[in-house]
C-alpha positions in Angstrom: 75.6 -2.0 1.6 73.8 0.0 -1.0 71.1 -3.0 -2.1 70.6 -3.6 2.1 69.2 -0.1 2.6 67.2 0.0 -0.7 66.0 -3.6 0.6 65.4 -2.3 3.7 63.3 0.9 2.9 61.2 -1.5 0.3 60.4 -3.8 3.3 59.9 -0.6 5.5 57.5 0.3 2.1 55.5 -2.8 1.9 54.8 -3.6 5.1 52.9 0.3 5.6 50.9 -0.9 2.5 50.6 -3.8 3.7 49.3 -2.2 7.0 47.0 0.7 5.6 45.3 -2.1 3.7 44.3 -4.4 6.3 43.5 -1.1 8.4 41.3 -0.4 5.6 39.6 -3.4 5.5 39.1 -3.5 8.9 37.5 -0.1 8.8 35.6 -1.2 6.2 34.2 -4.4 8.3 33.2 -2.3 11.1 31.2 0.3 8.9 29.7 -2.9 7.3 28.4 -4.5 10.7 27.2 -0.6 11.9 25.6 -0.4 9.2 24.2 -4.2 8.8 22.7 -3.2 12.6 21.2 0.3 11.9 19.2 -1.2 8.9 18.2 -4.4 11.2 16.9 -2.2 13.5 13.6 -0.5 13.7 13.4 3.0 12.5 12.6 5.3 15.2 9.2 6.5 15.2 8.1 3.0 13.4 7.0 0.0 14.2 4.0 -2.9 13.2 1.6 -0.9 14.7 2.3 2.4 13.1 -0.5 3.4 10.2 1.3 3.5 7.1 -1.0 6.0 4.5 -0.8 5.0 0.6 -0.1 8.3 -1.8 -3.7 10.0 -1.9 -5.4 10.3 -5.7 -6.4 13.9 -6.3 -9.8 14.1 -8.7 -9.7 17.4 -11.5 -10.6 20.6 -10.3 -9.8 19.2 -6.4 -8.2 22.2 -3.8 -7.6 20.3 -0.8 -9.7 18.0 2.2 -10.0 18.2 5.9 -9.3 16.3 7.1 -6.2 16.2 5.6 -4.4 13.4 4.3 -1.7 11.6 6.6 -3.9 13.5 9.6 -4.2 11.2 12.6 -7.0 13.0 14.9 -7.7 12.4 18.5 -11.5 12.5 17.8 -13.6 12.2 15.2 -14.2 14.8 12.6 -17.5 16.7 12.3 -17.1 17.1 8.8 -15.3 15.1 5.7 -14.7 18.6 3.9 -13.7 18.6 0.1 -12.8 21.9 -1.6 -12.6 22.0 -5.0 -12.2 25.3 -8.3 -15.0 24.3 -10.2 -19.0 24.3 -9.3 -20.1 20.7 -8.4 -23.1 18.6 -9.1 -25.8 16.7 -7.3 -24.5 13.5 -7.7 -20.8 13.8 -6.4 -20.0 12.0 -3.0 -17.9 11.2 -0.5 -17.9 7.4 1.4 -15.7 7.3 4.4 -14.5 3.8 4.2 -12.9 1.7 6.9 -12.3 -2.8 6.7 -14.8 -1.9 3.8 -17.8 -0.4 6.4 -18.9 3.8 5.3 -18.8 5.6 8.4 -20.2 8.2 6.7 -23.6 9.6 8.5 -26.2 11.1 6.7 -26.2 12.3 3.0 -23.2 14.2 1.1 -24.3 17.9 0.6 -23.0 20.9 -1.4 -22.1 23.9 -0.1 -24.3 26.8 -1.2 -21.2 28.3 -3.1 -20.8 24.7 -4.8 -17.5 24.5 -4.5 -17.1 22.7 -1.3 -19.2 19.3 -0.9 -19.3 17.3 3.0 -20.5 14.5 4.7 -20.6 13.6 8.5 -19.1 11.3 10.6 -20.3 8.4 12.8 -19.1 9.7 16.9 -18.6 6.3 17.4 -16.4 5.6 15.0 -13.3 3.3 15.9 -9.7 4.1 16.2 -8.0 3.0 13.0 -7.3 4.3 9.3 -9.6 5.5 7.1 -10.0 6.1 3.9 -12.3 8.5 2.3 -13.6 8.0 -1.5 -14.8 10.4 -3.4 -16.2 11.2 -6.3 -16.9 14.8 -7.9 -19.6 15.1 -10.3 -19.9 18.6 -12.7 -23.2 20.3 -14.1 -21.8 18.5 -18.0 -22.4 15.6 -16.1 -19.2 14.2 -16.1 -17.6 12.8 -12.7 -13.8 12.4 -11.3 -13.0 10.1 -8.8 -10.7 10.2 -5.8 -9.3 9.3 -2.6 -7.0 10.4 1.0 -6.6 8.7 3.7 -6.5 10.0 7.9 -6.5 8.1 11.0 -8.4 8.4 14.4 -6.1 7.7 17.5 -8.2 8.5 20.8 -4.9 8.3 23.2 -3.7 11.5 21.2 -6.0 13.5 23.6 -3.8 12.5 26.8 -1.7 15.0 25.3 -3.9 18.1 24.9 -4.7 20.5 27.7 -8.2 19.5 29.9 -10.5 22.0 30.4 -13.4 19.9 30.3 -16.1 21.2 33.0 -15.3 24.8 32.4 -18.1 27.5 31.0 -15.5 29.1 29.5 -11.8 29.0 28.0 -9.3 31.0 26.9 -6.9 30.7 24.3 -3.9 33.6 24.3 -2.4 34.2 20.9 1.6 35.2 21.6 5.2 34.6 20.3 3.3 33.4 17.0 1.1 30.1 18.8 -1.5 29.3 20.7 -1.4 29.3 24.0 -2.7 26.2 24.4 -2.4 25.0 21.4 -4.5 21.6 21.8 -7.4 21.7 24.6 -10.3 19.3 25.7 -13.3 21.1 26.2 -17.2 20.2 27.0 -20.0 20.4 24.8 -21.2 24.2 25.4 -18.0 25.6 26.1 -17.4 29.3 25.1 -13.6 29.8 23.9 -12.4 33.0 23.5 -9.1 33.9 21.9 -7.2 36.9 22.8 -4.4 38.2 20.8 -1.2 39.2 23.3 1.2 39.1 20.3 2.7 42.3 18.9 1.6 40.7 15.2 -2.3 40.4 13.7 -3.8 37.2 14.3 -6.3 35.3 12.7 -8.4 32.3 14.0 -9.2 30.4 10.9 -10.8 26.9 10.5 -9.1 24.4 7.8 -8.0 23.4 5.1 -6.1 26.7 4.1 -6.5 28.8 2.2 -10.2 27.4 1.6 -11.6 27.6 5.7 -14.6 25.6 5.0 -14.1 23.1 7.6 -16.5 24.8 10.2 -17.1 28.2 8.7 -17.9 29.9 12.2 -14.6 29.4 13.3 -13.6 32.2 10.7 -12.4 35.4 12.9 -11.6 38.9 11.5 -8.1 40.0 11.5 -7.6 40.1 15.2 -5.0 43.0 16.4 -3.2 43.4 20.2 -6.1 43.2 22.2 -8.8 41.9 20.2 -11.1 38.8 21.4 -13.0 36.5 19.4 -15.3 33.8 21.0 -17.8 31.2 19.8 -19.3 28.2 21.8 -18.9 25.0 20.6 -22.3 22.9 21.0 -21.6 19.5 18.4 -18.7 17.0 19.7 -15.8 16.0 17.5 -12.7 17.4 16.9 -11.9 21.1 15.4 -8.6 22.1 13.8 -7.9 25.2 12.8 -4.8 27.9 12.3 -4.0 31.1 11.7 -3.8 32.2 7.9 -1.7 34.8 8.4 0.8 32.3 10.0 -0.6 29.1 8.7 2.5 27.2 8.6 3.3 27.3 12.0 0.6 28.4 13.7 -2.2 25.5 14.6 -4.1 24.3 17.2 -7.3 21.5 17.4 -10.1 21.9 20.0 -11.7 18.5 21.1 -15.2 18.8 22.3 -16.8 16.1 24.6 
């Protein structure tokens, strides 16, 4: 009687085993085939028509560009703004390079301060990726190369607030953002931002901390109350933040 119920519980034994293994590998099956369809599938927010930017090559002394890399725009830039620590010479440049064709307009100059050197941008340039070359030259006469990459995207600007047609626009600064943050304006357009927030505000052109972009977008420290206008006469696109907030704190003005 003995050996039947020590046969028995073995049996009883084996066949849980025997169970919690094939359970197992089941289980294992299952997370297999998930996981053979999440990686057949396309990764949300990518697909073949998504711009994929290569890993930007920074020259010596460099600080940072605007625009900047991995930026796609919904207009084209009025400036291709390098910053750099060091004082630059005549000879740097700056190609802005698309299928192989410079979009770049007119010559590369040096800011007076030599630190910053910029070239324009074709308004007709097409959508697409770009990829801006430079090179940065010192008074030794030695030179650095390098290169970023941004993309124009013109259906970006179905997104941003019209207020084309207007003389004037406000922007209200509150809860740490602008209010709106992305806007359509018209060539001649005065915008005036008005800080409602409890916090000091700063309207501030990029790249930060270096705000060379377009310098006149460069506002005082701007307390409860304060205004701060300028009128926009050139088209292209203008980004710009708060440095006091800079992280999350943006907005881009497209003027038409």
């Amino acid at each position: 009687m003995k050996k039947y119920i020590i046969s028995a519980v073995l049996l009883v034994i084996l066949l849980a085993l025997g169970g919690f293994y094939f359970f197992n590998q089941s289980q294992e099956n299952i997370d297999k085939a998930l996981d053979d369809q999440n990686n057949n599938q396309t990764p949300s927010g990518d697909s073949a028509s998504e711009i994929n930017f290569s890993n930007p090559k920074k020259s010596a002394h460099y600080e940072s560009n605007t625009p900047a890399h991995g930026s796609t725009l919904a207009g084209v830039p009025v400036n291709i703004v390098i910053d750099f620590n060091f004082d630059l010479a005549k000879s740097s440049e700056i190609r802005i390079l698309k299928s192989g064709k410079d979009y770049g307009f007119g010559e590369t100059t040096i800011d007076q301060n030599k630190l910053a050197m910029r070239r324009k941008m074709k308004a007709d340039s097409p959508d697409g990726l770009y990829t801006v070359e430079y090179k940065a030259c010192w008074p030794d006469g030695s030179c650095h190369d390098g290169k970023f990459q941004f993309a124009l995207d013109r259906a970006k600007a179905e997104s941003f607030k019209d207020e084309r047609g207007k003389a004037e626009v406000e922007i209200k600064m509150s809860n740490i953002q602008f209010n709106p943050n992305n806007i359509r304006a018209s060539k001649g357009t005065k915008i005036t931002w008005i800080n409602d927030d409890s916090e000091g505000h700063y309207v501030n052109t990029d790249s930060h901390p270096a705000h060379t972009y377009y310098s006149e977008q460069n506002s005082r420290l701007l307390k409860i109350g304060d205004r701060f206008s300028l009128v926009f006469d050139e088209s292209g696109i203008y980004t710009y933040h708060c440095s006091a907030h800079a992280e999350i704190m943006s907005g881009s003005i497209l003027v038409e």
